[in-house]
C-alpha positions as CSV (number, residue, x, y, z in Angstrom):
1,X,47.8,-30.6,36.8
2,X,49.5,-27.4,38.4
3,X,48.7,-24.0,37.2
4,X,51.6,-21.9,38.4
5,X,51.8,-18.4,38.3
6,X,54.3,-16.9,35.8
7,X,56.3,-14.7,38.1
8,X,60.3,-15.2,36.9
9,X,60.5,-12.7,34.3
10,X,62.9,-15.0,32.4
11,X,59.8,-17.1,32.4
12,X,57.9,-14.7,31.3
13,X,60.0,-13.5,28.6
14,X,60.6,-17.3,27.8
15,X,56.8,-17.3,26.9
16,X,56.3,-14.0,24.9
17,X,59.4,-15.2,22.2
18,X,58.0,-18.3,22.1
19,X,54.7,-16.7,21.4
20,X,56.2,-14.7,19.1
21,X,58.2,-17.0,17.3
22,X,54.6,-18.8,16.7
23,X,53.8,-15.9,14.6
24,X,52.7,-12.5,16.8
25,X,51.7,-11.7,20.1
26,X,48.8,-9.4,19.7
27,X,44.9,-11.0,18.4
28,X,45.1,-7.8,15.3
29,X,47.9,-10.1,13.6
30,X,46.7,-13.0,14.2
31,X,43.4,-11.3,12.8
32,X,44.7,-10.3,9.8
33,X,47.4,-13.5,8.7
34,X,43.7,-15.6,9.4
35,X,42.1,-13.0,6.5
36,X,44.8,-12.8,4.3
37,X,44.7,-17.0,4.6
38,X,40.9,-16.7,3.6
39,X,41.2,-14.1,1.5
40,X,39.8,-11.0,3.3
41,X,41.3,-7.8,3.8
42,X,44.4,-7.6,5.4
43,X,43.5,-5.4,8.1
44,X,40.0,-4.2,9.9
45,X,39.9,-1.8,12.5
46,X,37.2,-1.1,15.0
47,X,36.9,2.6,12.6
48,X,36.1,0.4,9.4
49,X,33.9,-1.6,10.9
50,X,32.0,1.2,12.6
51,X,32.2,2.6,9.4
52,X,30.2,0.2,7.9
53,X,27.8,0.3,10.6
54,X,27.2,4.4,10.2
55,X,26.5,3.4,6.8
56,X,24.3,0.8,6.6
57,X,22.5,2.9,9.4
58,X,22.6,5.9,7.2
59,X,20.9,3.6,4.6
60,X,18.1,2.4,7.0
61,X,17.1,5.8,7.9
62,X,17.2,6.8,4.2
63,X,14.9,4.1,3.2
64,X,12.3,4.7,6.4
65,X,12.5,8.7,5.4
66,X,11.7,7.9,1.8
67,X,9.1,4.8,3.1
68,X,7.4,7.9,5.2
69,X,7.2,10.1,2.6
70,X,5.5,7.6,0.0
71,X,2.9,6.6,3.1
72,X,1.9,10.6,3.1
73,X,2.0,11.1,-0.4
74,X,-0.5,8.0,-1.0
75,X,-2.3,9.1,2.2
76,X,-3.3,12.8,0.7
77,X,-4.0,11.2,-2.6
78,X,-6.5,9.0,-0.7
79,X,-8.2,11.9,1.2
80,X,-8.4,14.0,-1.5
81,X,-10.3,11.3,-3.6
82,X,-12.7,10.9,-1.1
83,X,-13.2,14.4,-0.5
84,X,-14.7,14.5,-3.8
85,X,-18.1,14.0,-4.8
86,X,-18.9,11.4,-7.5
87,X,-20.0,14.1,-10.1
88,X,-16.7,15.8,-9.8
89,X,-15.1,12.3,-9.8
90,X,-16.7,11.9,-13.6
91,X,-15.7,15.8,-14.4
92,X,-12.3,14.8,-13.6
93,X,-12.8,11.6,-15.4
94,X,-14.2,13.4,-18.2
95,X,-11.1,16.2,-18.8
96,X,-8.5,12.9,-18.7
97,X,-10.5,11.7,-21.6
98,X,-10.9,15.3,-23.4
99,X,-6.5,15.7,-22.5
100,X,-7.5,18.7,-20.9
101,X,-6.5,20.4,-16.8
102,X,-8.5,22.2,-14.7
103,X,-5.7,24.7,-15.0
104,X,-6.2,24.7,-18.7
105,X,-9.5,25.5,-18.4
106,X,-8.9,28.0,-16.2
107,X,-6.1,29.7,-18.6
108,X,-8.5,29.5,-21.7
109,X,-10.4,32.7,-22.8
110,X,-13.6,33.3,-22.1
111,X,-15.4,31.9,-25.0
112,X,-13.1,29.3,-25.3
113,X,-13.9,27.8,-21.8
114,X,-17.5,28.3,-22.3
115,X,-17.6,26.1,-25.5
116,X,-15.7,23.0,-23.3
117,X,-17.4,23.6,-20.1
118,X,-20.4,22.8,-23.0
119,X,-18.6,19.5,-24.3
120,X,-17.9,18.4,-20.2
121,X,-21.4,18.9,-19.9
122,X,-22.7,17.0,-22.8
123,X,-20.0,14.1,-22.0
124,X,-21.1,14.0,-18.3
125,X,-24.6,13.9,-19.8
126,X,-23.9,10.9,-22.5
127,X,-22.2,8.8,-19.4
128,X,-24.9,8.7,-17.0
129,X,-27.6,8.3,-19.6
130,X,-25.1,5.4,-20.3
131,X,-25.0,4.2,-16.8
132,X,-29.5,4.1,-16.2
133,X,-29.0,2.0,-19.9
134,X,-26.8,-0.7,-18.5
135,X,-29.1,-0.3,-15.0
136,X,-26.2,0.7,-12.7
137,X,-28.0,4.2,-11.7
138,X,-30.6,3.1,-8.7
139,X,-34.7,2.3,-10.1
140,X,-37.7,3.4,-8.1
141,X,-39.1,0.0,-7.2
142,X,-43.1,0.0,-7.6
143,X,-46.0,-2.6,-6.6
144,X,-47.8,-4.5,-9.4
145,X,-51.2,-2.6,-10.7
146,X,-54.0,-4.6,-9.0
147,X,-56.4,-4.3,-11.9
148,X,-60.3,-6.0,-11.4
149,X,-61.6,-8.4,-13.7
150,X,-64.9,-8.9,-15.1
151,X,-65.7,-11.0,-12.2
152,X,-65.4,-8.2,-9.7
153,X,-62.2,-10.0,-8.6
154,X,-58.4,-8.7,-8.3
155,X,-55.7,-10.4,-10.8
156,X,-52.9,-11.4,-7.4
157,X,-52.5,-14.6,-7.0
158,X,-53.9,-17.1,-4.4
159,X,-51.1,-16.4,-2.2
160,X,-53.3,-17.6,1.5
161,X,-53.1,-21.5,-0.5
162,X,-49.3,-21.3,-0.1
163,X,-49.4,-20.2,3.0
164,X,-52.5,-22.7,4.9
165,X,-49.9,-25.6,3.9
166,X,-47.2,-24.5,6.6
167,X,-49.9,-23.0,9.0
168,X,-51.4,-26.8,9.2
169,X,-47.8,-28.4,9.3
170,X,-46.9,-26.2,12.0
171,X,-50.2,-27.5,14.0
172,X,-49.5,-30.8,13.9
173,X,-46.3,-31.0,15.5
């Protein structure tokens, strides 16, 4: 097979109305008869398409900005909770129950605010006396009395039985 190169220019012209006889000479027709054939838009430019691609970039960055802002909003929530002490964690605890703010408290006359700093304190009061009941606050752990019998000896078990069993196994090995 010989490749010639096209240098008649009746050749040349020869090829481009054949060419466009076929249906256009340039790929953007061909482009869009092959769209219009599948059903797409009739034309797309390189500005549409980059378009697009603005936007959907546009939305990416939207969603990491708003993705950001969520992480540090959680983030302070977090530190602040663990800035606080667990009594202030049952205050707090205490005013959701009662419907009541800190700033309401704060707004409230005198006497007023004295009479529920009373209930909080009565509430916080009830709920831990609640918590030793149901043995979740921490118990002092204390030995057994030894107490003497009328024999002159202590009421502990035999413990040094239990234990001459594994000294003597441990021997004879």
């Amino acid at each position: 097979m010989k490749i010639g190169n096209v240098s008649d220019s009746s050749q040349a012209s020869a090829w481009r109305s054949t060419s466009t006889a076929v249906g256009g000479s340039d790929f953007q027709s061909l482009l869009a008869r092959a769209q219009q054939a599948s059903g797409g838009s009739p034309t797309i430019t390189g500005q549409v398409a980059a378009g697009s691609a603005a936007e959907a970039s546009a939305k990416q960055a939207g969603k990491a900005e708003a993705a950001k802002a969520a992480h540090d909003a959680a983030l302070a929530e977090f530190n602040d909770y663990m800035k606080k002490t667990p009594m202030e964690h049952l205050r707090d605890a205490v005013l959701k129950e009662m419907g009541v703010t800190e700033d309401d408290l704060a707004a409230m006359p005198p006497e007023k605010r004295q009479a529920m700093e009373g209930e909080i304190a009565r509430r916080i009061k009830e709920k831990l006396l609640a918590k030793q009941d149901q043995g979740d606050a921490p118990k002092t752990t204390q030995p057994p009395a030894v107490e003497a019998t009328a024999d002159g000896t202590d009421n502990l078990p035999n413990v040094a039985g239990a234990i001459q069993p594994a000294a003597e196994a441990k021997s004879s090995v």
